[in-house]
Each structure stands twice: as structure tokens, then as C-alpha cells.
Biopython code that builds the backbone (N, CA, C, O; Angstrom):
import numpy as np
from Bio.PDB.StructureBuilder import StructureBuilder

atoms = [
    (1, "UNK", "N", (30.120, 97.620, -33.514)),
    (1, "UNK", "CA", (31.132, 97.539, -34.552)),
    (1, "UNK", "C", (32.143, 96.421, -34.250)),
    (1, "UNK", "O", (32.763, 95.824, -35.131)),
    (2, "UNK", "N", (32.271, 96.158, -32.764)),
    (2, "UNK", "CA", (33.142, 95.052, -32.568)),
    (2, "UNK", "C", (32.958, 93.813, -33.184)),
    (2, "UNK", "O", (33.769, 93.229, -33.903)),
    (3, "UNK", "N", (31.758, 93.422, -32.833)),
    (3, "UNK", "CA", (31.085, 92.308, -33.091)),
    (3, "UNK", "C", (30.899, 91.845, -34.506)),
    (3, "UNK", "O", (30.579, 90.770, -35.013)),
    (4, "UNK", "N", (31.181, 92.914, -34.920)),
    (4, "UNK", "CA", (30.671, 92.896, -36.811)),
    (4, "UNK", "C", (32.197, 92.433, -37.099)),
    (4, "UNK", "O", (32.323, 91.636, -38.028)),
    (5, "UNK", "N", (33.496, 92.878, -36.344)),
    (5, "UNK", "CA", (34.650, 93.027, -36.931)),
    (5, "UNK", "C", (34.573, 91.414, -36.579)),
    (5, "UNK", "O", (34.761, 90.707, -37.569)),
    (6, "UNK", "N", (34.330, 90.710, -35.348)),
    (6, "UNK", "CA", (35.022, 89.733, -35.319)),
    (6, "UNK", "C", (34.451, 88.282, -35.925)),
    (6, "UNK", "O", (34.934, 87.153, -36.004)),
    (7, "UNK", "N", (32.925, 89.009, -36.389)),
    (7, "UNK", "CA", (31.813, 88.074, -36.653)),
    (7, "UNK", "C", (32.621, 87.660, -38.223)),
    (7, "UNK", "O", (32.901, 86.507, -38.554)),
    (8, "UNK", "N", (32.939, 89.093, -39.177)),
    (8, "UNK", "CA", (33.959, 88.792, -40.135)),
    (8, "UNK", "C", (35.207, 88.351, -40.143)),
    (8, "UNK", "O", (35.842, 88.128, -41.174)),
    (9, "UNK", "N", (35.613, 88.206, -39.030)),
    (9, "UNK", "CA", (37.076, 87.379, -39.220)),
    (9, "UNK", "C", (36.841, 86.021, -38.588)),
    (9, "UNK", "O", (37.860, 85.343, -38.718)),
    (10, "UNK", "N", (35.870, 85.369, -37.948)),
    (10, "UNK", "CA", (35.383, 84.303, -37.714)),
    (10, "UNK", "C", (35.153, 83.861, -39.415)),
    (10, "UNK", "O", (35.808, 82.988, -39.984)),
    (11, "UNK", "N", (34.133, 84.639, -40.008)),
    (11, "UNK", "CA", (34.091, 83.939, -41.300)),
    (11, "UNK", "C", (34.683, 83.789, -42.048)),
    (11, "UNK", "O", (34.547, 82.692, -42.590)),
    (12, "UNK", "N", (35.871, 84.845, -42.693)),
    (12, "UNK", "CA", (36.855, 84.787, -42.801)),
    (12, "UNK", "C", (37.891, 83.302, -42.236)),
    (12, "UNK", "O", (38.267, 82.575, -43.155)),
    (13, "UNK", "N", (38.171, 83.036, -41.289)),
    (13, "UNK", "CA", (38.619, 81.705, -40.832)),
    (13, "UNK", "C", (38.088, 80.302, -41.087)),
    (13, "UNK", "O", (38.723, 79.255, -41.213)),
    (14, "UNK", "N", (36.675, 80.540, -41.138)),
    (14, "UNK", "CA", (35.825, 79.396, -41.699)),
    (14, "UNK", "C", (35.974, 79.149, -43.144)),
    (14, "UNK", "O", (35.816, 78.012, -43.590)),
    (15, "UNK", "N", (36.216, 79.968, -43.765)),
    (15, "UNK", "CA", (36.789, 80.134, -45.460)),
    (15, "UNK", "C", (38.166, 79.558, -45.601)),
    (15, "UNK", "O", (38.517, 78.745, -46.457)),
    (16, "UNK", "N", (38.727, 79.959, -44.875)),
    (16, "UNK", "CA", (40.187, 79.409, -45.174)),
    (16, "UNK", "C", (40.643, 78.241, -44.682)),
    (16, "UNK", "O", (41.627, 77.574, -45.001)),
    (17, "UNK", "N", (39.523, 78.016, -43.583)),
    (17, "UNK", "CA", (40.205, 76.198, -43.529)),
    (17, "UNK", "C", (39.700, 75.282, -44.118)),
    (17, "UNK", "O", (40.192, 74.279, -43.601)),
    (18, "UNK", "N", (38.820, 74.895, -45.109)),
    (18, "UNK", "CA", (39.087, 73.955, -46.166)),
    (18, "UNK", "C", (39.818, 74.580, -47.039)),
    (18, "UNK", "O", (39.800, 73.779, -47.974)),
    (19, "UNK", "N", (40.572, 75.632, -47.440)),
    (19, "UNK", "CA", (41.223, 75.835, -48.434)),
    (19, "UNK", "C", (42.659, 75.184, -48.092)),
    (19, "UNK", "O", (43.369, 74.978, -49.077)),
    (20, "UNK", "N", (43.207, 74.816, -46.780)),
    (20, "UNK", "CA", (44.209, 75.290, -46.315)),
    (20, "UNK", "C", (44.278, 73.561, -45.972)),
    (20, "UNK", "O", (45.095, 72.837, -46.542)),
    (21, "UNK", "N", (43.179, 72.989, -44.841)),
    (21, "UNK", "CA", (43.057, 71.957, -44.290)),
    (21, "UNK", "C", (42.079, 71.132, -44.685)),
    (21, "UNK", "O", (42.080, 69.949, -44.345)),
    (22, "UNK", "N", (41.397, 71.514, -45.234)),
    (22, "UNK", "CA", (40.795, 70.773, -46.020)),
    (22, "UNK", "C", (40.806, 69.131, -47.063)),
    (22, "UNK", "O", (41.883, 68.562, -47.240)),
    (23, "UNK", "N", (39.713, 68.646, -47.558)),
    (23, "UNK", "CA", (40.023, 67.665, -48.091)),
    (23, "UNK", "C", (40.870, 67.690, -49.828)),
    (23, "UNK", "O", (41.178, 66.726, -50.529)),
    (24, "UNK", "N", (41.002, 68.778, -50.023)),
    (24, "UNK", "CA", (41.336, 68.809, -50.882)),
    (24, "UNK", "C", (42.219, 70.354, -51.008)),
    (24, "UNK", "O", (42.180, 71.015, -52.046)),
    (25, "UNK", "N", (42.832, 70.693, -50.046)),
    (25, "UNK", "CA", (43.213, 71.529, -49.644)),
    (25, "UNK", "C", (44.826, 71.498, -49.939)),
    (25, "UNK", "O", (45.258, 70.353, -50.072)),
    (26, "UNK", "N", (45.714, 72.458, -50.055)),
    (26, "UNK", "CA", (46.912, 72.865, -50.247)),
    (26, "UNK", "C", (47.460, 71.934, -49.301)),
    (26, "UNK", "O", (48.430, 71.453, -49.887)),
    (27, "UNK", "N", (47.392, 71.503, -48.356)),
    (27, "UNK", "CA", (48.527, 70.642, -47.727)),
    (27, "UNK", "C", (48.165, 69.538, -48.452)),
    (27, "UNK", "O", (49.152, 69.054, -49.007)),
    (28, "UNK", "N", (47.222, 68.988, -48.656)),
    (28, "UNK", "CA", (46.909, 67.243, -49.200)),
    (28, "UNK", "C", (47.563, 67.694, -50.893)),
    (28, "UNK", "O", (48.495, 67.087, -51.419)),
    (29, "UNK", "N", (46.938, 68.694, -51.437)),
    (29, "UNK", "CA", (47.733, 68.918, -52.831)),
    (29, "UNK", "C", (49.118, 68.351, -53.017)),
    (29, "UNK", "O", (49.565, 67.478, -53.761)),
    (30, "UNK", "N", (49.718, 69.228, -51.985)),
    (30, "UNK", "CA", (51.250, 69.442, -51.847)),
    (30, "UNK", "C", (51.979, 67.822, -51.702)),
    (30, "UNK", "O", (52.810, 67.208, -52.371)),
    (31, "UNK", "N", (51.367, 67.589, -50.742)),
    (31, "UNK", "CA", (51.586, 65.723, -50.232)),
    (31, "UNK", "C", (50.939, 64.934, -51.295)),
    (31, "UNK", "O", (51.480, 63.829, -51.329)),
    (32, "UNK", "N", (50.070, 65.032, -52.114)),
    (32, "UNK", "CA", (49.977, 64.293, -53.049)),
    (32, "UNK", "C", (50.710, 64.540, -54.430)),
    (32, "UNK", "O", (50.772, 63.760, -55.380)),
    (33, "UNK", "N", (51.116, 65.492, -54.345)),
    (33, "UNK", "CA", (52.330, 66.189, -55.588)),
    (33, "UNK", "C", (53.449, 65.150, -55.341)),
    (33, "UNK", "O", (53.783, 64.240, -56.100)),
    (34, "UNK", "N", (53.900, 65.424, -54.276)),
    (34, "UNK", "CA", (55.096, 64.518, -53.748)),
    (34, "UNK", "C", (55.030, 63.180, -53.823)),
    (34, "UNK", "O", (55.848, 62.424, -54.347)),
    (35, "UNK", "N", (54.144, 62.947, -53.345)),
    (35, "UNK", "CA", (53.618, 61.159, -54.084)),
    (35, "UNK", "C", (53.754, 61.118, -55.340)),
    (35, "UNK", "O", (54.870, 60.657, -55.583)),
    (36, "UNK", "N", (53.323, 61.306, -56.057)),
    (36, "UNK", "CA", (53.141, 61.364, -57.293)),
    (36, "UNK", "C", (54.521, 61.700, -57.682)),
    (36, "UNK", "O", (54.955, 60.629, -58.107)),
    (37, "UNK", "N", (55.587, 62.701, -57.793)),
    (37, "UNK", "CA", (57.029, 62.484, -58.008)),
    (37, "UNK", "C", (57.342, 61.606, -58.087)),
    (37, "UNK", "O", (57.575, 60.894, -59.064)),
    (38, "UNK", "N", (57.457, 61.390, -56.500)),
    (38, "UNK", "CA", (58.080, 59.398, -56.050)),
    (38, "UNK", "C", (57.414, 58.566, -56.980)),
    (38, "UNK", "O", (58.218, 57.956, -57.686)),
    (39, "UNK", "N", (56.149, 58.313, -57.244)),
    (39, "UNK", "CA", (55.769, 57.571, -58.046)),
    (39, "UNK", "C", (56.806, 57.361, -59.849)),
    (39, "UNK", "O", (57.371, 56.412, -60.393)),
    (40, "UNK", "N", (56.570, 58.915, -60.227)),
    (40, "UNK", "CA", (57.109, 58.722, -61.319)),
    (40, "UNK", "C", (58.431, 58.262, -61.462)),
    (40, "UNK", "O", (58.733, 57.669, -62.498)),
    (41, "UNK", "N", (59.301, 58.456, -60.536)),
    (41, "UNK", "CA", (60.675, 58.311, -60.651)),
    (41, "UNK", "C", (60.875, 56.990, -60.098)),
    (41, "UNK", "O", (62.026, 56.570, -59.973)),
    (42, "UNK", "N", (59.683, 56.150, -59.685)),
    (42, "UNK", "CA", (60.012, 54.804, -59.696)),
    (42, "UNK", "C", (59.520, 54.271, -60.838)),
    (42, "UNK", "O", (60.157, 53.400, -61.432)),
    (43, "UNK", "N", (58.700, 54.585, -61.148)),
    (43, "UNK", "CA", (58.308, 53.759, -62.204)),
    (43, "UNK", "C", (59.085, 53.877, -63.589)),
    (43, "UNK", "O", (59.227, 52.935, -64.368)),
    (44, "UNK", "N", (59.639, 55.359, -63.816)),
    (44, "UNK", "CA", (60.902, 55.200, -64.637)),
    (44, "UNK", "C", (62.204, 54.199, -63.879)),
    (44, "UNK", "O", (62.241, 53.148, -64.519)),
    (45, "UNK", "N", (62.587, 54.192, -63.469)),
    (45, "UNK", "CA", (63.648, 52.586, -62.539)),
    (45, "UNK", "C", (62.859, 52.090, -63.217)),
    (45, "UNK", "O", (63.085, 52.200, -64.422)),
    (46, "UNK", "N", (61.769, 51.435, -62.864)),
    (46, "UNK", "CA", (60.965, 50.015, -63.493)),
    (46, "UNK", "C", (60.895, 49.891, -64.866)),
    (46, "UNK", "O", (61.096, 48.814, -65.428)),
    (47, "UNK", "N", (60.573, 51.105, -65.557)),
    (47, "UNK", "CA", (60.667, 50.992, -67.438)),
    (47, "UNK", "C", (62.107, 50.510, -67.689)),
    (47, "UNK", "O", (62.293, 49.397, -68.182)),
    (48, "UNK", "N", (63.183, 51.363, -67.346)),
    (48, "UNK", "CA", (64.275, 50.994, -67.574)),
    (48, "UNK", "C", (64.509, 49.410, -67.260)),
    (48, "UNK", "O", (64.628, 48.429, -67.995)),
    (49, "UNK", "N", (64.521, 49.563, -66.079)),
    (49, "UNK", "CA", (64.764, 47.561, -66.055)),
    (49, "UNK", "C", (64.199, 46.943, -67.082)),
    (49, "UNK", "O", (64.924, 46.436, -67.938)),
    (50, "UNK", "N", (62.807, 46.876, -67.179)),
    (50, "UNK", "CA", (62.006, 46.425, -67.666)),
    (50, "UNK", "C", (62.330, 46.453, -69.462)),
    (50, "UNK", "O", (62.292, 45.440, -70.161)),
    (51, "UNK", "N", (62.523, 47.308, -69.776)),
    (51, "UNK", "CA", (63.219, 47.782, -71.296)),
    (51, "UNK", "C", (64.476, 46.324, -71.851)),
    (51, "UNK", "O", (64.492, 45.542, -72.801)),
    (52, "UNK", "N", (65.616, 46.634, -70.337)),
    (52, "UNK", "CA", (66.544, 45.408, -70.523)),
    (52, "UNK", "C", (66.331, 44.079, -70.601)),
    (52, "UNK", "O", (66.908, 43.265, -71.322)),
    (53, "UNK", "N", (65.195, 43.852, -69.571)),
    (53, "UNK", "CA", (64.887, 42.212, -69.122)),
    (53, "UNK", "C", (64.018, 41.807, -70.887)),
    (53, "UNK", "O", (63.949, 40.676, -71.368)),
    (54, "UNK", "N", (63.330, 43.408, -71.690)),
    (54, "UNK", "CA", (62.688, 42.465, -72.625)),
    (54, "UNK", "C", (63.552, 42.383, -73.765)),
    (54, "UNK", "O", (63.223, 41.702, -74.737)),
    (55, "UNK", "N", (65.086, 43.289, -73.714)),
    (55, "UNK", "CA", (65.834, 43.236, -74.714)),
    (55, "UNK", "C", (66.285, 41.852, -74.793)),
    (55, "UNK", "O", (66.325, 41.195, -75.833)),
    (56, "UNK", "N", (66.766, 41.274, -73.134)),
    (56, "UNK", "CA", (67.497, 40.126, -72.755)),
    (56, "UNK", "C", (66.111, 38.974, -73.084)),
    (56, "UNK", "O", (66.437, 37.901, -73.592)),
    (57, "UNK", "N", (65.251, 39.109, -72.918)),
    (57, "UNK", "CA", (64.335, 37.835, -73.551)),
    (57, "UNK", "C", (64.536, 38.247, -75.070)),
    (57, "UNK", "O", (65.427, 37.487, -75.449)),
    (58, "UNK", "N", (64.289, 38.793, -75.790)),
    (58, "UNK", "CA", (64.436, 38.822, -77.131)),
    (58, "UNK", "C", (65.548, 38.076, -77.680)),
    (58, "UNK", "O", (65.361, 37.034, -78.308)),
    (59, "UNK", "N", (66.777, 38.595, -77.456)),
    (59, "UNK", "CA", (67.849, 38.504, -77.872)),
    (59, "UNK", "C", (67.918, 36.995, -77.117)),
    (59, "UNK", "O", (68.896, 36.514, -77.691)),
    (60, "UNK", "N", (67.433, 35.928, -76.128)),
    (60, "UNK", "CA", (67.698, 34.787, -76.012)),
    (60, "UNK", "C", (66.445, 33.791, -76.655)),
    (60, "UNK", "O", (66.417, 32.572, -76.489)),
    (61, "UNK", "N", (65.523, 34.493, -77.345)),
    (61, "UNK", "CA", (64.631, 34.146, -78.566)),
    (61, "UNK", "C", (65.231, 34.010, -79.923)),
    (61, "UNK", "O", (65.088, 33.088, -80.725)),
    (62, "UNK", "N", (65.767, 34.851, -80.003)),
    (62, "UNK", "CA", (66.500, 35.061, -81.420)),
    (62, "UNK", "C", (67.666, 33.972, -81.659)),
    (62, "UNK", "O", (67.794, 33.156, -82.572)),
    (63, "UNK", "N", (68.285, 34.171, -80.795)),
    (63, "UNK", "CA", (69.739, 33.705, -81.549)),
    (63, "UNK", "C", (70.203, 33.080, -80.381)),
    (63, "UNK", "O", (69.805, 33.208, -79.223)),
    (64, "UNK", "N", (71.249, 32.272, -80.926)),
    (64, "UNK", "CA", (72.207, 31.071, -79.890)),
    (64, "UNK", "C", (73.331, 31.954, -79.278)),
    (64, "UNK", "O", (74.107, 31.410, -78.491)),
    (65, "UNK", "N", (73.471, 33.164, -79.551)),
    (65, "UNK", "CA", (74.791, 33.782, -79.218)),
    (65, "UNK", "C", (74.449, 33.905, -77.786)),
    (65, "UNK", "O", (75.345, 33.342, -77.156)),
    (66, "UNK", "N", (73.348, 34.501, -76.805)),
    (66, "UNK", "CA", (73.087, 34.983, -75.762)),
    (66, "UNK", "C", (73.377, 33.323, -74.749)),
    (66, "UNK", "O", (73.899, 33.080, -73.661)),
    (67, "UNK", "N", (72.966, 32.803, -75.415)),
    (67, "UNK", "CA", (72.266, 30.934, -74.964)),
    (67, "UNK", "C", (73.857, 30.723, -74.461)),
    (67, "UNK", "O", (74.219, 30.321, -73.355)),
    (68, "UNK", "N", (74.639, 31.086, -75.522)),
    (68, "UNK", "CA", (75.964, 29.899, -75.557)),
    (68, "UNK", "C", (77.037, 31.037, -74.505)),
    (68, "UNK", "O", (78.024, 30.636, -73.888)),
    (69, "UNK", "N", (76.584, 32.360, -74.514)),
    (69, "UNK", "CA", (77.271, 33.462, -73.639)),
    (69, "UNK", "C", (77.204, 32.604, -72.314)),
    (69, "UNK", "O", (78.150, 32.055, -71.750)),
    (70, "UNK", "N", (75.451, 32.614, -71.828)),
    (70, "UNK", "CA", (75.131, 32.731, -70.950)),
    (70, "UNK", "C", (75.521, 30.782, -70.237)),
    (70, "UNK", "O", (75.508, 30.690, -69.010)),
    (71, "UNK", "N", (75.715, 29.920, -70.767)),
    (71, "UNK", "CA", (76.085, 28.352, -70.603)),
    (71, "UNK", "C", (78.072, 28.970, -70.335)),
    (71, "UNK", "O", (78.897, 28.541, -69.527)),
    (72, "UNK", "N", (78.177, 29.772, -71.102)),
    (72, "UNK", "CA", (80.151, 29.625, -70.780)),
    (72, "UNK", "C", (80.260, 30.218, -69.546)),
    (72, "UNK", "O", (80.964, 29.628, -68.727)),
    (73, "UNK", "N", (79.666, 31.372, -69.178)),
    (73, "UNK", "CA", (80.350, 32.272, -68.377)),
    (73, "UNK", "C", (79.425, 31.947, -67.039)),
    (73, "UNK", "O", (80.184, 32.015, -66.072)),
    (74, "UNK", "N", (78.460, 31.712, -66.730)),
    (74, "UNK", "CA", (77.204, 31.160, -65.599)),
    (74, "UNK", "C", (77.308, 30.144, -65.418)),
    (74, "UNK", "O", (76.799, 29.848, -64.337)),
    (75, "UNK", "N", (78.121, 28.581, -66.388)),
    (75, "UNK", "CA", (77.572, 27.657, -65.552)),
    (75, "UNK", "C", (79.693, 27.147, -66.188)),
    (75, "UNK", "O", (80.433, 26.333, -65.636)),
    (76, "UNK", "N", (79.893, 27.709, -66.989)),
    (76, "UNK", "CA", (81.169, 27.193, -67.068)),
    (76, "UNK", "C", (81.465, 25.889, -68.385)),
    (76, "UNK", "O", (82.472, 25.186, -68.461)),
    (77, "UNK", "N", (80.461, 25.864, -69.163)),
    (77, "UNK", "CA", (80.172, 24.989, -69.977)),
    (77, "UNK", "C", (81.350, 25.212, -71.513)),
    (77, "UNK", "O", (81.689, 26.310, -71.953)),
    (78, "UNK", "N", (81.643, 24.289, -71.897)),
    (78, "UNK", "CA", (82.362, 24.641, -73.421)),
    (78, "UNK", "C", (81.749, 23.993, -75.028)),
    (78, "UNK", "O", (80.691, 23.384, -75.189)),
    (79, "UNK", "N", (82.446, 24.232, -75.751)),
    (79, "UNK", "CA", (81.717, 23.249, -77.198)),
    (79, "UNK", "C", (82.612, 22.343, -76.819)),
    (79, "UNK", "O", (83.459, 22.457, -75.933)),
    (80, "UNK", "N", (82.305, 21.035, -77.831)),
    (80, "UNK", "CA", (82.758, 20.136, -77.764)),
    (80, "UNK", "C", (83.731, 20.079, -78.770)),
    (80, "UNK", "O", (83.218, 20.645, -79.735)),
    (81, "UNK", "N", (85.137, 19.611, -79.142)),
    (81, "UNK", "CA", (86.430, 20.057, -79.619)),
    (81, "UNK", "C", (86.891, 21.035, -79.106)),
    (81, "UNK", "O", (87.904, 21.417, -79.691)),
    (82, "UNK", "N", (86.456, 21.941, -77.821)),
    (82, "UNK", "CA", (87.109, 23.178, -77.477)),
    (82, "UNK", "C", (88.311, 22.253, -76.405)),
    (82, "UNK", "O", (88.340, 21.141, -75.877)),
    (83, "UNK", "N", (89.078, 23.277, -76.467)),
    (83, "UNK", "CA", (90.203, 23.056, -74.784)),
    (83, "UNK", "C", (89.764, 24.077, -73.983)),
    (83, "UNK", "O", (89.345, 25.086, -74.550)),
    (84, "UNK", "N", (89.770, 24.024, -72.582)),
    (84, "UNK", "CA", (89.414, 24.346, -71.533)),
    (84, "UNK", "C", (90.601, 24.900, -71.053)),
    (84, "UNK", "O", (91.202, 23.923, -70.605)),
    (85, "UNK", "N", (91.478, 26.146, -70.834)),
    (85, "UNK", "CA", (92.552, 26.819, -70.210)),
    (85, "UNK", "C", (92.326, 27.510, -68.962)),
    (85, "UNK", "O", (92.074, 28.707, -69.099)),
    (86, "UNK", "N", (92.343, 27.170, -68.054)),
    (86, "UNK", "CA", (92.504, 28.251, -67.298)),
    (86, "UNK", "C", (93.627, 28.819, -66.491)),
    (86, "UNK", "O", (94.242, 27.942, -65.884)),
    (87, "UNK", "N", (94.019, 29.890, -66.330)),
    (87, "UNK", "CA", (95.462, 30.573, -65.405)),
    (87, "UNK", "C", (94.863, 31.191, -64.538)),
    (87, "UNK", "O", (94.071, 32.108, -64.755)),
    (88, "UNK", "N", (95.366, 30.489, -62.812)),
    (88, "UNK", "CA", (95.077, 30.717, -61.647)),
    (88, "UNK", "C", (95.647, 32.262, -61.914)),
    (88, "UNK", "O", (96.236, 32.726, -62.891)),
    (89, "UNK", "N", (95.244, 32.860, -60.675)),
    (89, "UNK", "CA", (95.921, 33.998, -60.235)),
    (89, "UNK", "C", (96.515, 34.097, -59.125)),
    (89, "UNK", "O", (95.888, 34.300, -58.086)),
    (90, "UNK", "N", (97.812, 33.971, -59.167)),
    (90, "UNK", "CA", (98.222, 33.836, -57.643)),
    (90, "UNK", "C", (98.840, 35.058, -57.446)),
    (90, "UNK", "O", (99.534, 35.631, -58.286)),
    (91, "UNK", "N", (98.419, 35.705, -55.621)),
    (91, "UNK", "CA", (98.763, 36.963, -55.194)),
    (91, "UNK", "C", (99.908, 36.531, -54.331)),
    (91, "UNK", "O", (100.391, 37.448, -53.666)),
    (92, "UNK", "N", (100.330, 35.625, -54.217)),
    (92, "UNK", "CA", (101.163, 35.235, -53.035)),
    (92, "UNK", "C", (102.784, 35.524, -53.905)),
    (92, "UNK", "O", (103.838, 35.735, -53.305)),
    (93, "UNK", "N", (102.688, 35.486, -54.876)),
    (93, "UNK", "CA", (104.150, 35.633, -55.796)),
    (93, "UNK", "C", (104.146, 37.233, -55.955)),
    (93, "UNK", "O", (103.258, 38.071, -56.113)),
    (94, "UNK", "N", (105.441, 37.270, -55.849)),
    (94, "UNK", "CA", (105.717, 38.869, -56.223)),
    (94, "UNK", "C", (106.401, 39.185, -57.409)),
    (94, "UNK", "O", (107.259, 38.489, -57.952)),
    (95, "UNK", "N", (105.936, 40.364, -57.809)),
    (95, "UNK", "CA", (105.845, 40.809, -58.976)),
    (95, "UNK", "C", (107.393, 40.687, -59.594)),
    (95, "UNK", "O", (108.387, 41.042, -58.962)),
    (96, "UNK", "N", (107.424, 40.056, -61.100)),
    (96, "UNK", "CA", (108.639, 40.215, -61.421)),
    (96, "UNK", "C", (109.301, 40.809, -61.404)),
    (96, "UNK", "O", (108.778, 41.860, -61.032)),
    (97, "UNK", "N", (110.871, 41.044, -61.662)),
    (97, "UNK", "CA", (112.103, 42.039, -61.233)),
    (97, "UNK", "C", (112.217, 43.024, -62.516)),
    (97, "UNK", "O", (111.503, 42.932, -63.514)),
    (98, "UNK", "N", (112.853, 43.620, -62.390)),
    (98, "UNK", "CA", (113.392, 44.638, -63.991)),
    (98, "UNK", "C", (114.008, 43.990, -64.007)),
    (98, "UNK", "O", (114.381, 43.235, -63.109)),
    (99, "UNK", "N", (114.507, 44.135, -65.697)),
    (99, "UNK", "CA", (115.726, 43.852, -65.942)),
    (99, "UNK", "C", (116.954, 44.616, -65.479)),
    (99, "UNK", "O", (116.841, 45.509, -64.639)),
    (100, "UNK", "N", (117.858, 44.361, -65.887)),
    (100, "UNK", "CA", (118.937, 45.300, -65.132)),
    (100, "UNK", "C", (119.350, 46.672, -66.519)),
    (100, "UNK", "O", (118.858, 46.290, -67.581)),
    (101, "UNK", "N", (119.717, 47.360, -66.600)),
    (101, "UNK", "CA", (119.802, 48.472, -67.595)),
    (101, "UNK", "C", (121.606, 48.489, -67.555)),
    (101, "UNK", "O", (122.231, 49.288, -68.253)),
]
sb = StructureBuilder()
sb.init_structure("model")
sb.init_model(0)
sb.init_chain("A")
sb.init_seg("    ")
for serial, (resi, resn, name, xyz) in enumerate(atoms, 1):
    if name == "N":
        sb.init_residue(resn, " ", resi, " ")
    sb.init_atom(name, np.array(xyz, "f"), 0.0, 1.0, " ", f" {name:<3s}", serial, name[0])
structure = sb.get_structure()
């Protein structure tokens, strides 16, 4: 009777380790679940970017507004009849006084 008990829990054990360790087994499941998360939640990051970069090509297809944004504020460029103003910021002056009440 011994032998029978342990001959079944030998087989028993042989059953459960490809379920367990196996190639396709609950730990590789589990670890490939998790991959697959990570995956998705990068590749949403990437749609999103990706969404903007084709709004930002569109919109510099279309129209001069993006063109003439992107020449003022990136390279510092103006139209021609414009004036050019700029006011430094100086931190070295201290802040004006109240008036007196």
C-alpha cells in the first residue's frame, strides 16, 4: 500500500510540473501577462506622441500660421515692416517702493 501511495504522488508531481513550470505554464503565463502590460502602456506613450507629431505635420502642411509661429519664437525671425522690441529683465534692481498713503 506504501508503494501505491507514493507511486501516486510521484505522478501526481509529474502532472503538476508542466502545469506550474512548464513551457507554457502559470509562471511563463504570468511573466508574459506582464510583458504584455508594459507593452501596452508603451505603446499608448507612442500613439499619443505620435497623434501630436501628425497633428504638428498637418497643421505645418496646411497653413503659414505654424511656419511663421515656429520662424518667430525658434529662430527669432520677424516680417518685414515689423519693429523688433525687446525688455531685458533685470533681477539685480529691486522692486519698486509703495507709494506713501
Amino acid at each position: 500500500m506504501r508503494w501505491l501511495t507514493l507511486a501516486l504522488i510521484a505522478l501526481l508531481v509529474l502532472l503538476q510540473y508542466p502545469l506550474w513550470l512548464g513551457k507554457g505554464g502559470w509562471l511563463k503565463v504570468w511573466d508574459y501577462d506582464h510583458q504584455l502590460a508594459q507593452q501596452r502602456e508603451a505603446n499608448r506613450r507612442l500613439e499619443t506622441r505620435n497623434g501630436g507629431l501628425d497633428a504638428e505635420v498637418r497643421d505645418l502642411k496646411q497653413g503659414y500660421e505654424a511656419i511663421e509661429e515656429r520662424a518667430r519664437y525658434e529662430l527669432g525671425m520677424i516680417k518685414q515692416d515689423e519693429v523688433f522690441v525687446q525688455v531685458p529683465e533685470n533681477s539685480n534692481r529691486p522692486p519698486p517702493a509703495e507709494p506713501p498713503r
